[in-house]
C-alpha positions in Angstrom: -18.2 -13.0 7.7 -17.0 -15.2 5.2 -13.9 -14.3 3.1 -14.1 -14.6 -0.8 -11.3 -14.2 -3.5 -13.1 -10.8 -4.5 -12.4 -9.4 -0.8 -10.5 -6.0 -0.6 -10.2 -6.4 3.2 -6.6 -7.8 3.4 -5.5 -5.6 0.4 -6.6 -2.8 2.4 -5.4 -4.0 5.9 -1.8 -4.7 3.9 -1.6 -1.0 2.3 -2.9 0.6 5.7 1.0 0.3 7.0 3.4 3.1 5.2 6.4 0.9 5.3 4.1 -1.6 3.2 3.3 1.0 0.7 6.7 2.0 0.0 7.4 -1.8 -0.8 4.6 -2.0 -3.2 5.9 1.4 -4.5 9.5 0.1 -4.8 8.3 -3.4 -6.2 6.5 -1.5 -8.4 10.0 0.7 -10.0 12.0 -1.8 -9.6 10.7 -6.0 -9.5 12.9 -8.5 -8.5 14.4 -6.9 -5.5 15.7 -8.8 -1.9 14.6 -8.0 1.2 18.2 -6.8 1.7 18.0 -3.9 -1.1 14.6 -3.0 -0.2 16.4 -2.4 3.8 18.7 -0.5 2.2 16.3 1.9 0.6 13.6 2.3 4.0 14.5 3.3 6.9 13.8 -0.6 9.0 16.0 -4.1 9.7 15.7 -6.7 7.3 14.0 -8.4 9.3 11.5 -5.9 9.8 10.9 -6.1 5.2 10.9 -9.9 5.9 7.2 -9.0 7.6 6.0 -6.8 5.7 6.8 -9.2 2.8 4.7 -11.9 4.7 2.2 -9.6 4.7 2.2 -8.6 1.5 2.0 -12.0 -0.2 -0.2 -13.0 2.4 -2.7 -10.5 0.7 -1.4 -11.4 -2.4 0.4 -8.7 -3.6 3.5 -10.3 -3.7 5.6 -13.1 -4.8 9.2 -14.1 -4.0 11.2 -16.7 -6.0 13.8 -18.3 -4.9 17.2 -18.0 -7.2 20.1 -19.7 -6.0 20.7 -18.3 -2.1 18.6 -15.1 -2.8 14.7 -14.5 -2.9 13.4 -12.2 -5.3 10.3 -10.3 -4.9 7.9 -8.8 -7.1 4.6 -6.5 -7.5 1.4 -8.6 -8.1 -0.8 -6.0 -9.2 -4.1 -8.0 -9.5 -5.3 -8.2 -6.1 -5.2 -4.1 -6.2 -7.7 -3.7 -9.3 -10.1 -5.8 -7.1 -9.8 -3.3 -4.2 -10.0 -0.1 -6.6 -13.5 -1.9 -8.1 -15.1 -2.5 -4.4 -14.2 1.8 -4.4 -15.8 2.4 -7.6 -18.7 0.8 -6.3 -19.0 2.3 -2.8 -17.9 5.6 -4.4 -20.7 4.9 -7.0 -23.7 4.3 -4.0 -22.1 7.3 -2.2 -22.6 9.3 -5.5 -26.2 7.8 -5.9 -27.5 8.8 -2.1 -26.1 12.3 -2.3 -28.0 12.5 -5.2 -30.8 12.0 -4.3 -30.2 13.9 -0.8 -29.9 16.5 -3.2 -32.9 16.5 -5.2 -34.9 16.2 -1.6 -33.7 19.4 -0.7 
């Protein structure tokens, strides 16, 4: 199966870890953070944030810039209204079939 931009797939695989969705969360309150404060605040090494970061840029949903020594991180929303559209839309033939399930019996 062929990937396209469009694809929720590694949105989804990124927000299926916890640890990952406390990221976005905390990206989210607060852009611009290290993987150092974001350690502080969960419960994992720095290295362990480092991964998830990878992750999460890999699925684009974040970006780090580099400032001086440090690496900044921050919340890129976009990929996320893609995966809440491919919901809509599933939710939307989910809502159509039980329709008409419903008007068969």
């Amino acid at each position: 199966m062929e990937r396209t931009a469009a694809d929720p797939g590694p949105v989804f695989a990124a927000l299926a870890d916890p640890t990952r969705r406390e990221v976005v969360r905390l990206l989210a309150a607060q852009p611009g953070l290290t993987a150092s404060a974001l350690a502080d605040e969960l419960p994992v090494s720095r290295q362990a944030i480092a991964k998830h970061l990878a992750q999460l840029r890999d699925a684009g949903l974040a970006e780090a810039e580099h400032t001086g020594r440090e690496t900044r991180y921050r919340l890129t929303p976009e990929p996320l209204a893609g995966a809440m559209e491919w919901m809509v839309a599933a939710g939307a033939q989910w809502d159509t079939r039980l329709e008409r399930l419903k008007r068969r019996l």
